[in-house]
GUFIKOL-32360 format. One record per residue (C-alpha): x, y, z; residue in one letter; residue number from 1. Coordinates in steps of 0.2 Angstrom, whole numbers, plus 5000, padded with zeros to 4 digits. Example, Ala and Ser with C-alpha at 12.3 -4.5 7.8 and 13.67 -1.06 7.14 Angstrom:
<pts>
PT east north up residu num
PT 5062 4978 5039 a 1 $
PT 5068 4995 5036 s 2 $
</pts>
This chain:
<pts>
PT east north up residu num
PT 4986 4946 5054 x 1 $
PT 5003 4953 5053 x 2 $
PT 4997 4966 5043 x 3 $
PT 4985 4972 5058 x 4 $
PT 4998 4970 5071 x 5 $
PT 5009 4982 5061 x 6 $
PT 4996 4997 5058 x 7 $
PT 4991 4995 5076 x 8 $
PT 5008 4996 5079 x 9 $
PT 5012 5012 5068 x 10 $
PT 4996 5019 5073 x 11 $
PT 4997 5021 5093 x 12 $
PT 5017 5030 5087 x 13 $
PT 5008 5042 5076 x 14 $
PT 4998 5044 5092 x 15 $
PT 5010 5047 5104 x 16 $
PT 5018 5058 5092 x 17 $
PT 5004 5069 5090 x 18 $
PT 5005 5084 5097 x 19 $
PT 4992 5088 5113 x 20 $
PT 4984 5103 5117 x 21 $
PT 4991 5109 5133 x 22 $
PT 4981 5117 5147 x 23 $
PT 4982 5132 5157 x 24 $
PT 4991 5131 5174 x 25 $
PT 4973 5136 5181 x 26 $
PT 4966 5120 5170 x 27 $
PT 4977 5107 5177 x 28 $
PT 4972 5094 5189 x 29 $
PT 4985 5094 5198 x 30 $
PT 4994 5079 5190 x 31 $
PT 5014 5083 5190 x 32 $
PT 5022 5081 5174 x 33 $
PT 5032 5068 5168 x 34 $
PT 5051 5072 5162 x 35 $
PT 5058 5063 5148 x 36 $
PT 5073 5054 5158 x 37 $
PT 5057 5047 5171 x 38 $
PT 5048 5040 5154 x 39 $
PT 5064 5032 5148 x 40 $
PT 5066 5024 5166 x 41 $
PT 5050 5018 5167 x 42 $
PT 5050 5012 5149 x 43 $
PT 5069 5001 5154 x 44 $
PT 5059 4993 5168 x 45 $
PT 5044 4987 5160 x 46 $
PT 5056 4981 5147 x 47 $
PT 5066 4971 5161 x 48 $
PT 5050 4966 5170 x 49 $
PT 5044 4958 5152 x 50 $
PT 5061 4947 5147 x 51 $
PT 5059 4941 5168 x 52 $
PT 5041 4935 5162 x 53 $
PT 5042 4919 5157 x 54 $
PT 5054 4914 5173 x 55 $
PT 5041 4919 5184 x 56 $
PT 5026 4910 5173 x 57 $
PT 5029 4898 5165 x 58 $
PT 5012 4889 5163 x 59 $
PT 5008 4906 5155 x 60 $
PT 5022 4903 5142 x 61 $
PT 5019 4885 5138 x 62 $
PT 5001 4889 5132 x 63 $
PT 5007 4906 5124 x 64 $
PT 5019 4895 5114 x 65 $
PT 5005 4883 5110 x 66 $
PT 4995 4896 5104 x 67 $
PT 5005 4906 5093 x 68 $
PT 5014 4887 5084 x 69 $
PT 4995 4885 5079 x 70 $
PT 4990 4901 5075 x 71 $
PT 5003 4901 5063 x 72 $
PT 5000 4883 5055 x 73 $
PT 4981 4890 5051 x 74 $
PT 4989 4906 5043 x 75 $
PT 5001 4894 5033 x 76 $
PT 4986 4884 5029 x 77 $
PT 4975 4896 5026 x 78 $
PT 4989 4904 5013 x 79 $
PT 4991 4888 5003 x 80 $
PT 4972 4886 5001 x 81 $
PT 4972 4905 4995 x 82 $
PT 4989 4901 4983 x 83 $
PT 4979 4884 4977 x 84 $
PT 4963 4896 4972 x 85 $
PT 4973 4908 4962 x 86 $
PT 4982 4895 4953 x 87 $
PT 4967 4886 4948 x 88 $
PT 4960 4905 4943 x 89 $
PT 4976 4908 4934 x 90 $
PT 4976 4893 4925 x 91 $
PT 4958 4892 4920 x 92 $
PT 4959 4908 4909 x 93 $
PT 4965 4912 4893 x 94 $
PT 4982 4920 4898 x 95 $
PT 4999 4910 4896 x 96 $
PT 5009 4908 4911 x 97 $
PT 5023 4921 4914 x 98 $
PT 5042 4914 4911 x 99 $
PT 5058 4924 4915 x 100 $
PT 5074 4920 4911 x 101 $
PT 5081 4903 4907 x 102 $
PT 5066 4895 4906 x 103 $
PT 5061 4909 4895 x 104 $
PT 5074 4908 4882 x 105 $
PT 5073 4890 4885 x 106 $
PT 5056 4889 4880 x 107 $
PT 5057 4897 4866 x 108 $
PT 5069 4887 4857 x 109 $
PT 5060 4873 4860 x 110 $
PT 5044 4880 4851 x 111 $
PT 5044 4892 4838 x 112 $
PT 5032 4907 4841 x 113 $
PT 5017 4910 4834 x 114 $
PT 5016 4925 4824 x 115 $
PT 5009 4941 4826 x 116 $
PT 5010 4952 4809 x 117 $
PT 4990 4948 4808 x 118 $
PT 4986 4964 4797 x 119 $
PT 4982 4961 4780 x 120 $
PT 4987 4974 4764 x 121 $
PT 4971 4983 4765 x 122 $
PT 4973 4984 4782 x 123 $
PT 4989 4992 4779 x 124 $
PT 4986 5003 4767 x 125 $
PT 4981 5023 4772 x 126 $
PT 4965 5029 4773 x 127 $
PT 4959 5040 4759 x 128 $
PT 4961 5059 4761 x 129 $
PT 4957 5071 4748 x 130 $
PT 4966 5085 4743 x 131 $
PT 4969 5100 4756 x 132 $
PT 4960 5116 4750 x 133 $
PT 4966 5132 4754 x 134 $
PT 4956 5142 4768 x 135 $
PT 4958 5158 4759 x 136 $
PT 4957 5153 4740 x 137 $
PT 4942 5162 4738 x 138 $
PT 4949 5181 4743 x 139 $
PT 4958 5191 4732 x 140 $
PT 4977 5193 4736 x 141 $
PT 4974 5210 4747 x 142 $
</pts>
């Protein structure tokens, strides 16, 4: 869900960052422009209006609080069942779990490796090649 919050997020800046095609004084409708000091005013007093929220209603905060401690204990629950499914994945196959540092040298003192120098001598040994012939053996020296 976090995920989602955050491209929405990144999303509506990319779109307020995009550039709009502007229209022809004769195309306006009449709608007077905003300056950039007005926006940064208006932004400052919604962001003041918001932290005054929760003095003004708080019923609505109670139940906002409420919802969002449960909606994170089902995403906590809901990533331990995923966790428990891809540990029992993990440790029905045929790979050996991953171990880094002291429990890896640890480990490894305590059990002697099995070894890996699996080829036999004919497995070894080249593949036949016979002799390289000369491309031009057959032309007199010219």
């Amino acid at each position: 869900m976090g995920f989602l919050l955050r491209t929405a997020f990144w999303l509506g800046v990319v779109a307020v960052l995009l550039p709009t095609v502007t229209r022809g004084p004769s195309e306006g409708d009449g709608a007077a422009a905003v300056s950039a000091a007005d926006a940064a005013a208006a932004a400052a007093s919604t962001v003041a209006d918001l932290r005054q929220f929760c003095t003004r209603q708080p019923d609505v905060c109670a139940i906002g609080t409420q919802v969002a401690v449960a909606v994170g204990q089902k995403a906590q629950a809901g990533a331990k069942i995923m966790m428990e499914m891809v540990s029992e994945t993990l440790s029905s196959s045929d790979r050996s779990p991953v171990t880094t540092g002291a429990t890896a040298l640890k480990g490894d003192l305590a059990r002697p490796q099995a070894s890996q120098n699996t080829l036999t001598s004919a497995d070894l040994a080249p593949d036949w090649r016979g002799p390289i012939g000369r491309r031009d053996a057959g032309r007199p020296p010219g």
